[in-house]
Kinemage of the C-alpha trace (Angstrom):
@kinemage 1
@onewidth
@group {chain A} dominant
@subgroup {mainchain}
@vectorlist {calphas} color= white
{ca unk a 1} P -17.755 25.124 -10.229
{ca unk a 2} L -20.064 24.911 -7.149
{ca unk a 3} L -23.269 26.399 -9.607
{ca unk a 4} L -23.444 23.421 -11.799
{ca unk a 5} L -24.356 21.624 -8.612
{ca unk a 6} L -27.055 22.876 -6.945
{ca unk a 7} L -26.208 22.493 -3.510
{ca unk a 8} L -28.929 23.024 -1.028
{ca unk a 9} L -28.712 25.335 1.376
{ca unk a 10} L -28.180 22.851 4.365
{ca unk a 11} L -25.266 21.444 1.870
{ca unk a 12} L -23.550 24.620 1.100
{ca unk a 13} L -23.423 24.968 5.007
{ca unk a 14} L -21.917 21.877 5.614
{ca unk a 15} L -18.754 22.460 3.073
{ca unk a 16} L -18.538 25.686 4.744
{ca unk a 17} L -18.210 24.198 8.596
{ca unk a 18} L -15.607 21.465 7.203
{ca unk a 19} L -13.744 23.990 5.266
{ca unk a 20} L -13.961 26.185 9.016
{ca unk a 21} L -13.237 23.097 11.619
{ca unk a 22} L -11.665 20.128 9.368
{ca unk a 23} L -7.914 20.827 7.805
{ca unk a 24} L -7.852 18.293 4.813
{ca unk a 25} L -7.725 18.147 1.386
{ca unk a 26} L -10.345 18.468 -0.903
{ca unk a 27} L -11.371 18.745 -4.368
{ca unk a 28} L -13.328 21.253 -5.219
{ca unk a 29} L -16.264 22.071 -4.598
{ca unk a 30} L -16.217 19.996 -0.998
{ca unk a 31} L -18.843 17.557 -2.153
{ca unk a 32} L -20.313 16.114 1.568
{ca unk a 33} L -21.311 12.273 0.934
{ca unk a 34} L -23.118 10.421 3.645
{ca unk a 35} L -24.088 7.280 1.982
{ca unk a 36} L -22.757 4.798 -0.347
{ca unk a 37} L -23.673 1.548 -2.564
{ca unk a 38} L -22.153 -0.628 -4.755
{ca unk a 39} L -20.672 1.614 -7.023
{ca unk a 40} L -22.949 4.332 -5.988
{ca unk a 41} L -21.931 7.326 -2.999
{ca unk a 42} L -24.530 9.617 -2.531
{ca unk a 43} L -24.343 13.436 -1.535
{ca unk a 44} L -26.592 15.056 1.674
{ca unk a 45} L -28.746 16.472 -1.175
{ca unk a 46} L -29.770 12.849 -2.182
{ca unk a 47} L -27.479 12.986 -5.665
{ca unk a 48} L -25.937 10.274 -6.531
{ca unk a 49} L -21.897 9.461 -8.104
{ca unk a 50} L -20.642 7.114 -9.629
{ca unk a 51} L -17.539 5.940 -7.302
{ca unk a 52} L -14.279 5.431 -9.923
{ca unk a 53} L -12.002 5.736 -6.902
{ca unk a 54} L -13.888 3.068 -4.777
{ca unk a 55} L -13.348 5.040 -1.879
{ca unk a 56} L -9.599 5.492 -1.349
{ca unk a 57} L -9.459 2.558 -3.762
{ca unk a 58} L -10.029 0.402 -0.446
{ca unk a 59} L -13.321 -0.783 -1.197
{ca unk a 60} L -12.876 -4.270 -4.403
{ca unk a 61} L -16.339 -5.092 -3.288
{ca unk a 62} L -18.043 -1.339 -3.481
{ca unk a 63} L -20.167 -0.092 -0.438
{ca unk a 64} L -22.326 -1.230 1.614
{ca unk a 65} L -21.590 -5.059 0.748
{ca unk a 66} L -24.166 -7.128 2.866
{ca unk a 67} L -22.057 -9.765 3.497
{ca unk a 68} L -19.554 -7.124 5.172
{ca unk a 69} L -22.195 -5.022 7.067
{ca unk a 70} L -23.463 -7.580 9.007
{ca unk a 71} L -19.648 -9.245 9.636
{ca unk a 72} L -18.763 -6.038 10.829
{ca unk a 73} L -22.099 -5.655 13.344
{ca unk a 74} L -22.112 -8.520 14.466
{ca unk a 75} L -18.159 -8.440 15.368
{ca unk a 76} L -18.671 -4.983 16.757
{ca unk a 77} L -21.502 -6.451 19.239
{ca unk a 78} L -19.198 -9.024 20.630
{ca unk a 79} L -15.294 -7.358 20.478
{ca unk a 80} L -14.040 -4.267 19.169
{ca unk a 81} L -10.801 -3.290 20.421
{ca unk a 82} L -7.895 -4.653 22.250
{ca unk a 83} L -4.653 -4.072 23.960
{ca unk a 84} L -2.473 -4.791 20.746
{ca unk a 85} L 0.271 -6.896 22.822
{ca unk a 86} L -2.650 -9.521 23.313
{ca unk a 87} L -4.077 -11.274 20.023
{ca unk a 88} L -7.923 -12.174 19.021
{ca unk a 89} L -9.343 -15.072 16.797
{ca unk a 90} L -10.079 -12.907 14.390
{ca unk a 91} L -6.354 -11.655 13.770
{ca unk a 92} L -5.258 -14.870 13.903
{ca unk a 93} L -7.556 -16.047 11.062
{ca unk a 94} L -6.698 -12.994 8.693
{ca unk a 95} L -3.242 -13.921 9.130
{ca unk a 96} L -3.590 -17.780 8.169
{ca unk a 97} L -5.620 -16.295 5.287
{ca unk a 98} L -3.677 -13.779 3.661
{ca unk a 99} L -0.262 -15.673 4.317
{ca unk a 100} L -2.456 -18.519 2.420
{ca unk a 101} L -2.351 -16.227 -0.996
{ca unk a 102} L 1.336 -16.326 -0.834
{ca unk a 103} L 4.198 -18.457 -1.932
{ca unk a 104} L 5.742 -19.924 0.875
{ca unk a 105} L 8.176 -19.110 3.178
{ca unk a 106} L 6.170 -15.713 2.908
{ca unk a 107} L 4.154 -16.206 6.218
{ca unk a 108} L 4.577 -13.909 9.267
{ca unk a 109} L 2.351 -10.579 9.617
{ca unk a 110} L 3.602 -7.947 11.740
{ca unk a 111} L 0.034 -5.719 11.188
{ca unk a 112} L -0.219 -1.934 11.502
{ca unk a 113} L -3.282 0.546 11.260
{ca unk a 114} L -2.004 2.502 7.591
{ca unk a 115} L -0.083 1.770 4.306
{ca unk a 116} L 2.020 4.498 5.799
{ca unk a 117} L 3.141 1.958 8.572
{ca unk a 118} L 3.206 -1.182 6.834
{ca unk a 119} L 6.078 0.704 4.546
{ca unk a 120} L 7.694 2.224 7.405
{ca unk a 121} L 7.596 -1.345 9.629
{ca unk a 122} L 9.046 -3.013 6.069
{ca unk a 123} L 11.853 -0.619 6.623
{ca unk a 124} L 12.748 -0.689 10.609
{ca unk a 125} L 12.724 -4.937 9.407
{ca unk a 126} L 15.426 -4.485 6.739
{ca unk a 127} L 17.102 -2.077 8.520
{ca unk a 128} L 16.886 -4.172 11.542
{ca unk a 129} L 17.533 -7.890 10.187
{ca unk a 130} L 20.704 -6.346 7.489
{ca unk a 131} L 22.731 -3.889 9.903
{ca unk a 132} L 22.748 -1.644 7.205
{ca unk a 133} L 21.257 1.720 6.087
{ca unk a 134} L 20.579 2.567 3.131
{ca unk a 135} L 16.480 1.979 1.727
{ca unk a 136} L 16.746 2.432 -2.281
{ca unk a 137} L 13.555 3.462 -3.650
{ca unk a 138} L 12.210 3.894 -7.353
{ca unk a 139} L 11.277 7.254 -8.877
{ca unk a 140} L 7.441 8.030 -8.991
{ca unk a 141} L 7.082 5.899 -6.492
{ca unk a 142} L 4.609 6.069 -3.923
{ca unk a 143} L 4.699 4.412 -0.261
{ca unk a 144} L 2.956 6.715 1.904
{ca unk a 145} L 2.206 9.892 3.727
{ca unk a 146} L 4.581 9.637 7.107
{ca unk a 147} L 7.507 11.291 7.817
{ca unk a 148} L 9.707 7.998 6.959
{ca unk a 149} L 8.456 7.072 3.928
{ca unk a 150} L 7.916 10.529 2.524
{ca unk a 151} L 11.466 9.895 1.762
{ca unk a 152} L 10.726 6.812 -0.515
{ca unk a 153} L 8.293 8.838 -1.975
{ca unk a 154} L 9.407 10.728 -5.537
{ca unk a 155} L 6.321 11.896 -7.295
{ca unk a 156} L 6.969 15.771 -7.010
{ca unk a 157} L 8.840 18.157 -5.250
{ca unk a 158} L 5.760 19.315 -3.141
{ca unk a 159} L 4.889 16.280 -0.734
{ca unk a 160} L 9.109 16.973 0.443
{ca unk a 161} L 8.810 20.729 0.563
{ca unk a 162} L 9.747 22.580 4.319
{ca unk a 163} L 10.364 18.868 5.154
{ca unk a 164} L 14.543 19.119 5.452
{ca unk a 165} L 16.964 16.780 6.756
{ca unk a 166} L 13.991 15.629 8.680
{ca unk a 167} L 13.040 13.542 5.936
{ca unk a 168} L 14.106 10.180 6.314
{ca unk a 169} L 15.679 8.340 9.018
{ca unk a 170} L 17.947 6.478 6.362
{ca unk a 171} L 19.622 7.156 2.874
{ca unk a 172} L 17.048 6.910 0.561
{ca unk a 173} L 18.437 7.439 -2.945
{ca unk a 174} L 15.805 6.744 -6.024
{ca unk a 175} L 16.579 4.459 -8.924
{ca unk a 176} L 14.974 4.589 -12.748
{ca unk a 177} L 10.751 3.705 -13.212
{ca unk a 178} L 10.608 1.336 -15.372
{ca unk a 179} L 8.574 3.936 -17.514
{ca unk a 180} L 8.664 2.518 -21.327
{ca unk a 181} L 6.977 4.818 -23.236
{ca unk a 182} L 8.681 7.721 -21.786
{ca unk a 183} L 11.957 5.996 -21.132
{ca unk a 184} L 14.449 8.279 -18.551
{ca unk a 185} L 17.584 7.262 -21.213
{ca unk a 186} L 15.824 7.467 -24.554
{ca unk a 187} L 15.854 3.882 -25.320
{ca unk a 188} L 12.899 1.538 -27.069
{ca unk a 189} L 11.606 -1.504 -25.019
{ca unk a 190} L 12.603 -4.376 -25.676
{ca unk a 191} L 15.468 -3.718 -27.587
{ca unk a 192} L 16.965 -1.511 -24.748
{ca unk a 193} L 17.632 -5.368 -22.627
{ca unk a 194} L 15.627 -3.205 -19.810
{ca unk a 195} L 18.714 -0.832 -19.471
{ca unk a 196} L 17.206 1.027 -16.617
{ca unk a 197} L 18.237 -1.490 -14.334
{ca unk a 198} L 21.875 -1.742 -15.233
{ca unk a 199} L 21.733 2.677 -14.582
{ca unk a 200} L 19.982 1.960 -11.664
{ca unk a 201} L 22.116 -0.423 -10.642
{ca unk a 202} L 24.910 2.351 -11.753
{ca unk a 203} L 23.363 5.164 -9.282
{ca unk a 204} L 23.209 2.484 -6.645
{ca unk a 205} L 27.135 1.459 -6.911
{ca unk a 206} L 28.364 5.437 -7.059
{ca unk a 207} L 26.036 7.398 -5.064
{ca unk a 208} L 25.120 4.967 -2.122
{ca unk a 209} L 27.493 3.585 0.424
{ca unk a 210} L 26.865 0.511 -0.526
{ca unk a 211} L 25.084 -0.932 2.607
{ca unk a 212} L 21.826 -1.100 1.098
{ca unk a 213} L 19.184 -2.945 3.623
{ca unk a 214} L 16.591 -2.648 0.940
{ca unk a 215} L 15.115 -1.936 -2.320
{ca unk a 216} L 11.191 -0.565 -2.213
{ca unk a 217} L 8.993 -0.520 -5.452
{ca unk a 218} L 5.843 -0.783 -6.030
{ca unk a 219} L 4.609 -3.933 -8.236
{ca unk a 220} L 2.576 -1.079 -10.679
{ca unk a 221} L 3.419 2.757 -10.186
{ca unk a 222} L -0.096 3.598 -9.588
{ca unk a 223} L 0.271 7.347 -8.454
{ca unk a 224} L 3.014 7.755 -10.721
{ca unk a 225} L 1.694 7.281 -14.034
{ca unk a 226} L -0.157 3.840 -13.895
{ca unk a 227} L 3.255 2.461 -14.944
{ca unk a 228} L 3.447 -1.420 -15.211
{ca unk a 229} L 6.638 -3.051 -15.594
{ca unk a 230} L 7.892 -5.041 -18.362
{ca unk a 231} L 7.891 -8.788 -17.472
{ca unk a 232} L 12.131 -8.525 -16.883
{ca unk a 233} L 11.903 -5.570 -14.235
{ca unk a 234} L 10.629 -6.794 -11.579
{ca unk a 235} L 12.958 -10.157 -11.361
{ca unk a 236} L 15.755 -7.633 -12.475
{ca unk a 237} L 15.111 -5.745 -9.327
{ca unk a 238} L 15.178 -8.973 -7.314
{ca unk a 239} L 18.439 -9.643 -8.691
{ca unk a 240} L 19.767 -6.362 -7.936
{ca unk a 241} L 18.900 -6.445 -4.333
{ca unk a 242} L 20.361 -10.254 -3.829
{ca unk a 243} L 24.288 -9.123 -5.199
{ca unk a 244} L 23.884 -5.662 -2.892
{ca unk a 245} L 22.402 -8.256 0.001
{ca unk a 246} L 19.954 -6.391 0.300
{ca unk a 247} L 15.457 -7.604 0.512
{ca unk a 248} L 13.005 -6.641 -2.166
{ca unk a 249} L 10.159 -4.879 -0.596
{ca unk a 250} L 7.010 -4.485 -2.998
{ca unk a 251} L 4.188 -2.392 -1.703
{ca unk a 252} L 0.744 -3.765 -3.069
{ca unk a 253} L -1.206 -1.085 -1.260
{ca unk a 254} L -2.818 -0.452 -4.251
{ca unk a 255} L -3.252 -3.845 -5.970
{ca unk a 256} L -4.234 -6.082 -3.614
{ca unk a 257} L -6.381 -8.506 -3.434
{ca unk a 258} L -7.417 -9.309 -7.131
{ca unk a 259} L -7.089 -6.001 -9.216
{ca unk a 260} L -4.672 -6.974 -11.242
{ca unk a 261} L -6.463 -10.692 -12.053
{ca unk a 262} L -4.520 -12.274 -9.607
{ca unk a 263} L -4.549 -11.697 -5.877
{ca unk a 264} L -1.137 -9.831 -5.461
{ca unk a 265} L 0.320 -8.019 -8.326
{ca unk a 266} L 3.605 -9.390 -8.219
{ca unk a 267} L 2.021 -13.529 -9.422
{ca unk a 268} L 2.061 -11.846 -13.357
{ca unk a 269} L 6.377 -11.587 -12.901
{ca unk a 270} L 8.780 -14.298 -12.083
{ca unk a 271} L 9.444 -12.929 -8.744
{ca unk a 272} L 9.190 -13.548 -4.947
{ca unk a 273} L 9.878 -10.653 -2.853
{ca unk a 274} L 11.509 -10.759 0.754
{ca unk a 275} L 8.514 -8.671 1.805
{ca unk a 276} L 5.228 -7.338 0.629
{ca unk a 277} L 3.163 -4.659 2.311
{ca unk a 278} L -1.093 -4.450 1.822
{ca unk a 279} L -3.302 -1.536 3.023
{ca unk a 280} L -5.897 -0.078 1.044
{ca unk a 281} L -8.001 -2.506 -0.808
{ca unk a 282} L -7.093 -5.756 0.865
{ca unk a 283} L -8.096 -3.749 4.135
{ca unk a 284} L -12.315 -3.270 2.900
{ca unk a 285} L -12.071 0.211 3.922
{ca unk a 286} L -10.953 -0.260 7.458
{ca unk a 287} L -7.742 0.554 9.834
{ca unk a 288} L -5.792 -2.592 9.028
{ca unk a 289} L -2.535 -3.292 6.724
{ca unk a 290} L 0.473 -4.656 7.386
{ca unk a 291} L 4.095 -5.918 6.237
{ca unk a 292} L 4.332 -9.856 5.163
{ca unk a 293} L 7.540 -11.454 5.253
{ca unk a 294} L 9.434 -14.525 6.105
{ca unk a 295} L 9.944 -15.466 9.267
{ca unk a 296} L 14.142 -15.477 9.673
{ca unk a 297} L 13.653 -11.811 8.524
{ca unk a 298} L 11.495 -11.350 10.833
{ca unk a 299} L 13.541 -13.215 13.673
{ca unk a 300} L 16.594 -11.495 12.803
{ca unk a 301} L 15.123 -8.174 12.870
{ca unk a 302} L 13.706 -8.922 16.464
{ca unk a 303} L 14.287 -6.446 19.045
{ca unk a 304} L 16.164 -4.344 16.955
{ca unk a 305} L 14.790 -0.703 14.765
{ca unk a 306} L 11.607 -0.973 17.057
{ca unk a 307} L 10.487 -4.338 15.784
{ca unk a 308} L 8.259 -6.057 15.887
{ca unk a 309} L 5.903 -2.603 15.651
{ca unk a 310} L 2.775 -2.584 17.220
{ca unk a 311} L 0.525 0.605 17.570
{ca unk a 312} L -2.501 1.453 19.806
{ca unk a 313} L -4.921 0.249 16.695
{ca unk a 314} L -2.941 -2.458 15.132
{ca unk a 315} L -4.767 -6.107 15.165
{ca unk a 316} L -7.909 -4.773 16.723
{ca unk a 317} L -11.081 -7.686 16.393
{ca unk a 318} L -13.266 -5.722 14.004
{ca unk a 319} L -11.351 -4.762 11.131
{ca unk a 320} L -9.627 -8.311 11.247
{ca unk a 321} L -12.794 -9.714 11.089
{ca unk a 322} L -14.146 -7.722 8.217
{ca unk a 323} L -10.805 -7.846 6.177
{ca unk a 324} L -11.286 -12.136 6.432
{ca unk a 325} L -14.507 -11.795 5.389
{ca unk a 326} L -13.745 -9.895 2.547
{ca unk a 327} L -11.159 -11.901 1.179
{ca unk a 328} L -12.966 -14.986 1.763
{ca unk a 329} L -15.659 -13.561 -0.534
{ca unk a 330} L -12.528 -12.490 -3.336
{ca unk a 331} L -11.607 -15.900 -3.045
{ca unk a 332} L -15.308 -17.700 -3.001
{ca unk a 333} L -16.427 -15.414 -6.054
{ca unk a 334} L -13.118 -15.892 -8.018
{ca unk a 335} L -13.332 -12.209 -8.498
{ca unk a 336} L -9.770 -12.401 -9.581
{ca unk a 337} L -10.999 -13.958 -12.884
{ca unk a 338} L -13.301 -10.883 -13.394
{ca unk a 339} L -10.060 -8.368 -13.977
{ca unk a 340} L -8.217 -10.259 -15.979
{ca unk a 341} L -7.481 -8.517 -19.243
């Protein structure tokens, strides 16, 4: 593949060194960027890409965005990192803004550095605030890379491989995708009534112990097929969690803020989860995410399951500041409007 390329010599050097010192993935041939705008990245040989990914789809603006760049050097002048049991202005801001996008009652942020965390800090708060143990997931799902929520994670065998009884720290047991068009019982939407939840609901009653803290899904199965719920699953879901007692996490790492037309992906369904995780996008490309919820969840999970969580990185100045900035911009542009469909 690498000859339709034409690296330079000084680039075929550098894939070489990160393929010697840097374990990662990568898709081949090792392409080495070291610039990006707009839509735009551009290789050490000057060649430029069109960015479909928009980074690690954490970048709704594209690169380089003035506006950001000189938010984030100016911030990075003034205050850059903090103990994380003290708080900053610019924490406190993001919070009173992206609690603003959400219904109420939805309004306390306990922030962490990945997507990876948010999910895993959504889980230590059900566990935590319900007694119980069991986390119910949703096959070809996605929720992160950690050991924890590998375990929520069903979109192949691989990503749980050599892993073991190591996996989880709780029962995880997955439930039907909402996957119409290549429906798990061989039914036709919408004359099925969505009968994946009443199996899921099935699995849930004979293989659980029926202590379920929680029920994870992502609003759309990105990683798992682009799969997008009929308008009755996600409500459904909702309702399935509320007779088991259990909360409805949704994990918007991947939708939020504004992909879907609206700023969270869960304002197209009739339903209000008990908590929502961000990373990715609504982060603009830097270390902060986090788990929204209400704040008697919150309260009640206190002290227990190691909450509320708070790492070396989590609510640091600069990333706060750049994430507010960013979303003030979604908001001020009504770039919501611009992916509607």
């Amino acid at each position: 593949m690498e000859k339709h390329f034409n690296f330079s010599n000084a680039h075929k050097d550098l894939i070489a060194r990160d393929a010697e010192h840097v374990l990662g993935w990568r898709y081949a041939p090792g392409i080495v960027f070291e610039q990006g705008r707009g839509s735009t990245i551009i290789d050490v040989d000057g060649n430029e890409y069109l960015d479909f990914t928009s980074g690690m789809m954490c970048l709704p603006l594209g690169h380089a965005h003035e506006e950001l760049t000189e938010t984030l050097r100016e911030q990075a002048g003034r205050f850059l990192h903090e103990n994380s049991w003290y708080s900053n202005p610019q924490l406190i801001d993001f919070a009173e803004a992206i609690t603003a996008t959400l219904p109420d009652g939805l309004d306390v942020v306990n922030f962490t550095v990945t997507g990876s965390e948010a999910n895993e800090v959504a889980m230590r708060m059900a566990l935590g605030a319900s007694g119980k143990h069991d986390i119910i997931s949703v096959i070809r799902g996605l929720h992160g890379g950690s050991l924890a929520v590998e375990g929520l994670t069903s979109i192949g065998g691989a990503r749980r491989r050599n892993l073991g009884p190591l996996l989880a720290p709780a029962s995880a047991p997955a439930i039907h995708a909402p996957l119409c068009w290549r429906c798990p019982i061989n039914l036709d939407y919408p004359s099925c009534g969505v009968a994946c939840l009443a199996a899921s609901e099935e699995l849930i009653d004979q293989t659980t112990s029926s202590e379920t803290a929680a029920v994870i899904a992502e609003t759309i199965l990105v990683a798992g097929g682009m799969i997008v719920p009929p308008k009755e699953w996600l409500p459904g879901l909702k309702d399935l969690a509320t007779r088991h007692g259990a909360f409805l996490v949704l994990d918007e790492a991947q939708l939020a803020p504004a992909r879907t037309g609206k700023i969270w992906g869960f304002e197209h369904y009739d339903v209000v989860p008990d908590m929502v995780t961000f990373a990715k996008g609504m982060s603009a490309g830097l270390a902060i995410c986090g788990v929204i919820t209400r704040r008697d969840i919150a309260e009640e999970a206190r002290g227990r399951a190691g909450t509320p969580w708070a790492g070396t990185y989590s609510g640091d100045p600069l990333p706060a500041a750049v994430a507010l900035k960013q979303l003030q911009i979604v908001e001020r542009d009504n770039l919501a409007a611009r992916a509607e469909v």
